[in-house]
C-alpha positions in Angstrom: 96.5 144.1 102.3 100.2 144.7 101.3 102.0 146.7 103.6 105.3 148.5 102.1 107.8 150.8 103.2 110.1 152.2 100.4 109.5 156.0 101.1 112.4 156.6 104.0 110.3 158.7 106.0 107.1 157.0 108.5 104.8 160.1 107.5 105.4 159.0 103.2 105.1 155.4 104.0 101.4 156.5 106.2 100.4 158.7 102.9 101.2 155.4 101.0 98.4 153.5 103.0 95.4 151.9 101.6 92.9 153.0 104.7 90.2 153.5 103.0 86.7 151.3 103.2 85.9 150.1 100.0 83.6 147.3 99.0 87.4 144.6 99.1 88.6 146.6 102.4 86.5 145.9 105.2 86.5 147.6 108.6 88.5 144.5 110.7 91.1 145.0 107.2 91.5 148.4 107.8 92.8 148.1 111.6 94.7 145.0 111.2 96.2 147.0 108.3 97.1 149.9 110.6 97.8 147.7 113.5 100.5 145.9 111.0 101.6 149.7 110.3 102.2 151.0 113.4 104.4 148.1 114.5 106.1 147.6 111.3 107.1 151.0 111.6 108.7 150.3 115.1 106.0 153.1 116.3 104.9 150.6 118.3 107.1 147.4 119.8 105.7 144.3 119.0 105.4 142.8 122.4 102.8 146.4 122.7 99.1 145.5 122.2 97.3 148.1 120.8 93.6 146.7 122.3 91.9 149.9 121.8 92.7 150.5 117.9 89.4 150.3 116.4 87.8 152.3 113.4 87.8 155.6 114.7 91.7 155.7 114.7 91.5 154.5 111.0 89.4 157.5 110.4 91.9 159.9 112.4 94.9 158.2 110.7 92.7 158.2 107.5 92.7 162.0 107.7 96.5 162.3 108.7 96.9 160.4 105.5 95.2 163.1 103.2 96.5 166.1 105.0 100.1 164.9 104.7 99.3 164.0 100.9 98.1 167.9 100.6 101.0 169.3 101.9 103.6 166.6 100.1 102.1 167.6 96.8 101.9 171.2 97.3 105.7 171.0 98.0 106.3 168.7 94.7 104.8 171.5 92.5 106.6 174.4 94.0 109.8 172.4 93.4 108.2 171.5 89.7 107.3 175.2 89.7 111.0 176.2 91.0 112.6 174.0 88.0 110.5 175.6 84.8 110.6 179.4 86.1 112.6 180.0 89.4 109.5 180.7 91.7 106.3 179.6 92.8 103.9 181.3 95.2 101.9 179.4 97.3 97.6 179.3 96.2 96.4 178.5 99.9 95.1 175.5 99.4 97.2 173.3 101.5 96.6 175.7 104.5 93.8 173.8 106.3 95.9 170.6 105.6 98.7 172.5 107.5 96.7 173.6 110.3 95.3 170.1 111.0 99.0 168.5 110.8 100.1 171.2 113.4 97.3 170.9 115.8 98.0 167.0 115.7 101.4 167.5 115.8 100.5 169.4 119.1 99.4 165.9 121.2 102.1 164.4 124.0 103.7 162.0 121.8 103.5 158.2 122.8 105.4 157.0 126.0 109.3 156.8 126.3 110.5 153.6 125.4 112.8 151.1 128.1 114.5 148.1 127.9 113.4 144.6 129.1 114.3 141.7 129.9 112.6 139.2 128.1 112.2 135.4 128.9 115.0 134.3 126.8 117.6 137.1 129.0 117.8 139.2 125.8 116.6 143.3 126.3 113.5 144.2 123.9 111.7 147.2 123.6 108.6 148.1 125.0 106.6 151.2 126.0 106.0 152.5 129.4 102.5 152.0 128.6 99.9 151.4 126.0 100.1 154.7 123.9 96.6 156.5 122.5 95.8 157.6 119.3 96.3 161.0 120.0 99.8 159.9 121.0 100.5 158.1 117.6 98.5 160.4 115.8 101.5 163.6 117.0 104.5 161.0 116.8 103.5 160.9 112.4 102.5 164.5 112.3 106.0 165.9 113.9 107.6 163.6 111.3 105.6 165.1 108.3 106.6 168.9 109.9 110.2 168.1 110.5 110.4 166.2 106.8 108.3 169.8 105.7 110.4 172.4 107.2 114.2 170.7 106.2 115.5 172.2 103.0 117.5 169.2 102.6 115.4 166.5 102.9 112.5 167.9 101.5 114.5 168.9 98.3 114.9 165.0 97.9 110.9 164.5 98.0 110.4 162.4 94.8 107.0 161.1 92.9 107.0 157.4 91.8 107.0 157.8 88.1 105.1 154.3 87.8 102.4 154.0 85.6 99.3 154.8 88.0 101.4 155.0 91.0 101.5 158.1 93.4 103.6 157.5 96.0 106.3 159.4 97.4 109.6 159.2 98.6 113.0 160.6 99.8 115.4 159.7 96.7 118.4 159.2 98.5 120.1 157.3 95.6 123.7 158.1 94.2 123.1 160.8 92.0 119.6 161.0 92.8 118.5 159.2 89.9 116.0 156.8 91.6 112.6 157.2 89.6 110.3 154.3 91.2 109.0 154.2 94.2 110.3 150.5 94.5 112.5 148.7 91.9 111.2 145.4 92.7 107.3 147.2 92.3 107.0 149.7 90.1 110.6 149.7 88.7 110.0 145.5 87.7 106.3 146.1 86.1 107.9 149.6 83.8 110.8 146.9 82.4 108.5 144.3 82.2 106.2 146.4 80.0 109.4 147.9 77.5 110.0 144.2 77.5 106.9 143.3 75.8 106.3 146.2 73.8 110.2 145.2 72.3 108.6 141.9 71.7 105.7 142.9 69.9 107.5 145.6 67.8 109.9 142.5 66.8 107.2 140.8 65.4 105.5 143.3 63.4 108.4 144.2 61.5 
């Protein structure tokens, strides 16, 4: 399962997650998957086993997933909204995303981090001790509320404009003119596709 991080904020890059079971994802996909994105995000060191990840904390990151999605695209259309008529009033619908995020948000986050010395001499990171899922679980959630609740970054939330894509990111780009949600992804396969449709429009003329 391919693993990428082009959103600039861990609570996008969860949203952004293929979790769910499907007849080509199977469960031991699934938590290597979210094993893989829990260190890759640096929420966990890599030296930190997580032994008791198992499918119940796909399903509670699973449902992270959707209720930062909810709350993401509520915010996209007020700022659509915002751009077309100056205003937009919430509809509701996003509230029991909200309340879920907050009550998750709520959890002790996962143990400090120290410094080590490993056996080569060099420092590394690792935890105090094996964090929870509860722990995680509040560590993504206070992202998505602080990325939520700042004007400024959340007035940089983007949508991939890839055909068939939906992910999100924080366009951070000189003159905030970034439309994929990766140039090498979605950005390569839109030129790709203008390239062959300028081919084939050659030819029939």
């Amino acid at each position: 399962m391919t693993v990428r991080f082009d959103s600039g904020r861990i609570c996008l890059d969860l949203a952004a997650q293929p979790l769910d079971r499907t007849e080509a994802t199977e469960e031991t996909q699934a938590t290597e998957a979210l094993d893989h994105f829990l260190h890759a995000t640096g929420l966990v060191p890599a030296a930190t086993a997580l032994r008791a990840l198992d499918e119940r904390w796909v399903a509670r990151f699973r449902e992270l997933r959707d209720c930062v999605t909810a709350l993401v695209d509520a915010q996209l259309d007020a700022q659509l909204h915002a751009q077309l008529d100056g205003g937009w009033s919430p509809d509701g619908r996003a509230d029991p995303a909200l309340e879920r995020l907050n009550a998750l948000a709520a959890a002790s986050p996962p143990p400090a981090p120290r410094a080590v010395r490993a056996e080569s001499g060099l420092l590394v990171r690792e935890l105090g001790d094996e964090p929870d899922c509860r722990a995680l679980l509040a560590a993504v959630a206070r992202d998505a509320v602080d990325l939520l609740t700042d004007p400024t970054a959340r007035a940089l939330l983007r949508r991939c404009e890839g055909d068939g894509c939906r992910r999100c990111y924080l366009d951070t780009s000189r003159g905030r003119r970034r439309r994929w949600c990766s140039s090498e992804a979605c950005g390569n396969r839109e030129r790709v596709a203008r390239h062959r449709a300028a081919r084939r429009a050659k030819v029939t003329v």
